[in-house]
C-alpha positions as CSV (number, residue, x, y, z in Angstrom):
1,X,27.0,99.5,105.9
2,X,27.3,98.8,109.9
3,X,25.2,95.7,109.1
4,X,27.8,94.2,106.5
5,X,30.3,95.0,108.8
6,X,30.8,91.8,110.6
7,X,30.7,89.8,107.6
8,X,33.4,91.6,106.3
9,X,35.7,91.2,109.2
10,X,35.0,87.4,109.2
11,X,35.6,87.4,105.7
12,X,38.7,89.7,105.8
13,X,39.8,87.3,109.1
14,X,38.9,83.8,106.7
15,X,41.2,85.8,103.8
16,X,44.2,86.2,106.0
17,X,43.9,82.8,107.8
18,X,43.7,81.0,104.1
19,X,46.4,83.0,102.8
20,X,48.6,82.6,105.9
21,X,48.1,78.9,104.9
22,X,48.8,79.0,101.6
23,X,52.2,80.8,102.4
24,X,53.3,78.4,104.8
25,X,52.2,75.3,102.5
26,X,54.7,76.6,99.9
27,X,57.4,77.5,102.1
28,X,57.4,74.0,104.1
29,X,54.6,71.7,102.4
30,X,56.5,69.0,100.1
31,X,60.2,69.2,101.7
32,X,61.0,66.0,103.4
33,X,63.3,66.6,106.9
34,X,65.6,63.9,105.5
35,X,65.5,60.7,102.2
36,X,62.5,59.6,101.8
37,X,60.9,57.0,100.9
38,X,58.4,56.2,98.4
39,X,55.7,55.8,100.3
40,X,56.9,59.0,102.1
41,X,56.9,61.2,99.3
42,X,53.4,60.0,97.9
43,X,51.9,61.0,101.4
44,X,53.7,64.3,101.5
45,X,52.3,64.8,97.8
46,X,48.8,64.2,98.7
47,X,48.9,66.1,102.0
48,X,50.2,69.1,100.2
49,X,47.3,69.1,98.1
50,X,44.7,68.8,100.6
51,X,46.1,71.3,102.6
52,X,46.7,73.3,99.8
53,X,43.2,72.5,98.8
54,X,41.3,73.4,102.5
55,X,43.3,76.7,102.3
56,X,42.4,78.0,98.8
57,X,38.8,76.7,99.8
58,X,39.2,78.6,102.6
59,X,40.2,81.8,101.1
60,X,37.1,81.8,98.5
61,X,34.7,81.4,101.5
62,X,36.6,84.2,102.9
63,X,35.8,85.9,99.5
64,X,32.4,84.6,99.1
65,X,31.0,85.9,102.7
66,X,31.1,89.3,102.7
67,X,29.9,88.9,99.1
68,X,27.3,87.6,99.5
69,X,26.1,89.7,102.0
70,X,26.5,92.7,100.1
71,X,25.6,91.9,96.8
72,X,23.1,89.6,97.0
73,X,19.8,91.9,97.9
74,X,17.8,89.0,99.8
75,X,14.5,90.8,100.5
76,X,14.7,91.0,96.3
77,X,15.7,87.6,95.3
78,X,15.3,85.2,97.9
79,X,15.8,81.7,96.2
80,X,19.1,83.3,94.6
81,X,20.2,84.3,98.4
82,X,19.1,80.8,99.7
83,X,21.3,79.0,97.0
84,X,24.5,81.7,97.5
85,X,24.3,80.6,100.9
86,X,24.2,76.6,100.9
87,X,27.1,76.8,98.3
88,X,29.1,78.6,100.7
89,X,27.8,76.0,103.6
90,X,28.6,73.3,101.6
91,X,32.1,74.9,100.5
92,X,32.7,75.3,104.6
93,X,31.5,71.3,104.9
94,X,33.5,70.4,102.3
95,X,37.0,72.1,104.1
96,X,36.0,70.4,107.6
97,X,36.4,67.1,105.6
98,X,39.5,67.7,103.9
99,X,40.7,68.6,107.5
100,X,39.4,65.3,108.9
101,X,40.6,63.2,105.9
102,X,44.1,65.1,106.4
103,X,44.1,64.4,110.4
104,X,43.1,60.5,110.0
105,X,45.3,60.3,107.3
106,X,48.7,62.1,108.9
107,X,47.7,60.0,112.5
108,X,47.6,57.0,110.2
109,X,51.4,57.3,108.8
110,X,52.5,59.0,111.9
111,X,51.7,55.2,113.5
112,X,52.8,53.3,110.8
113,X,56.1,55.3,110.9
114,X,56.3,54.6,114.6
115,X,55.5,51.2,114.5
116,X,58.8,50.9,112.0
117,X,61.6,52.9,114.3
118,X,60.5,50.6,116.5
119,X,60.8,47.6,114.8
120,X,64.3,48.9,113.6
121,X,65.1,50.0,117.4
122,X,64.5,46.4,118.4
123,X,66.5,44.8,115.5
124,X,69.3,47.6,116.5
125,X,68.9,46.4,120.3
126,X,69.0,42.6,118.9
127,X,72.3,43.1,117.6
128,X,74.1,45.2,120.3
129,X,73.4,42.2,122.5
130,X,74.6,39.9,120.2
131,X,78.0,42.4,119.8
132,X,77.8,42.2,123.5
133,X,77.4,39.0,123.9
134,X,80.2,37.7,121.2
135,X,82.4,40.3,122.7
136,X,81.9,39.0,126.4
137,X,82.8,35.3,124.7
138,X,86.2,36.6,123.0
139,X,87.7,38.1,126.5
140,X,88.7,34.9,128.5
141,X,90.7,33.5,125.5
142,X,92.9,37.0,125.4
C-alpha cells in the first residue's frame, strides 16, 4: 500500500484541482461583465467548453492515476499496463493543448478588444476637440 500511496495523493490532488475548476466554470464561465456582443458571446461559449473540457479531462486523469496503479498488476500484464499508461499521457497531452489553444485564443480577443476601446477612445478624443473647438468659436460672438 505505501507504494500506491503517492499516486493516490496526486490523483486525490488532480480530483480536487479539476473539481475546483469545474465549480468555478459554472459559477462564472458564460456570464458576460456587461452586453455583449456577438462575437463576445461565441468566444465566451467556446472558452467555457474548453475550460470545461481541460477540467473534466483533468478530473478523469485524477481518476485514472491511482487506478491504474492499483489495479493494473504490471509484472502480470505488461502490454495492458503500457497501453493504460500512454492513454492517460495522451489524456494529460491532450489537456496541455486545450490550455494553449484557450491561452492563444483569450490573448487573441483580449488584443482585438483592445485594439477597439482604443479606436473608440480616439473617435471619443476626436470629438471632444471638435466640441472644444466649436465651443472656443461660439464665445467671442456672445
Amino acid at each position: 500500500m505505501a507504494d500506491r500511496l503517492p499516486a493516490l495523493i496526486f490523483g486525490l490532488g488532480l480530483l480536487l484541482v479539476g473539481v475546483t475548476m469545474l465549480s468555478f466554470q459554472r459559477r462564472h464561465g458564460q456570464a458576460p461583465a456587461g452586453p455583449a456582443t456577438d462575437v463576445q458571446s461565441r468566444f465566451l461559449r467556446r472558452r467555457a467548453r474548453r475550460r470545461t473540457q481541460m477540467a473534466g479531462m483533468i478530473v478523469l486523469i485524477g481518476v485514472m492515476i491511482p487506478l491504474g496503479d492499483s489495479v493494473i498488476p504490471w509484472h502480470d500484464a505488461p502490454a495492458t499496463f503500457a497501453v493504460y499508461w500512454l492513454i492517460v499521457i495522451g489524456l494529460a497531452l491532450w489537456t496541455a493543448l486545450l490550455g494553449m489553444g484557450d491561452l492563444i485564443s483569450t490573448r487573441t480577443q483580449m488584443l482585438s478588444e483592445l485594439s477597439r476601446l482604443k479606436q473608440q477612445e480616439n473617435q471619443l478624443r476626436d470629438a471632444a476637440r471638435r466640441l472644444q473647438q466649436l465651443n472656443q468659436s461660439r464665445k467671442p460672438d456672445q
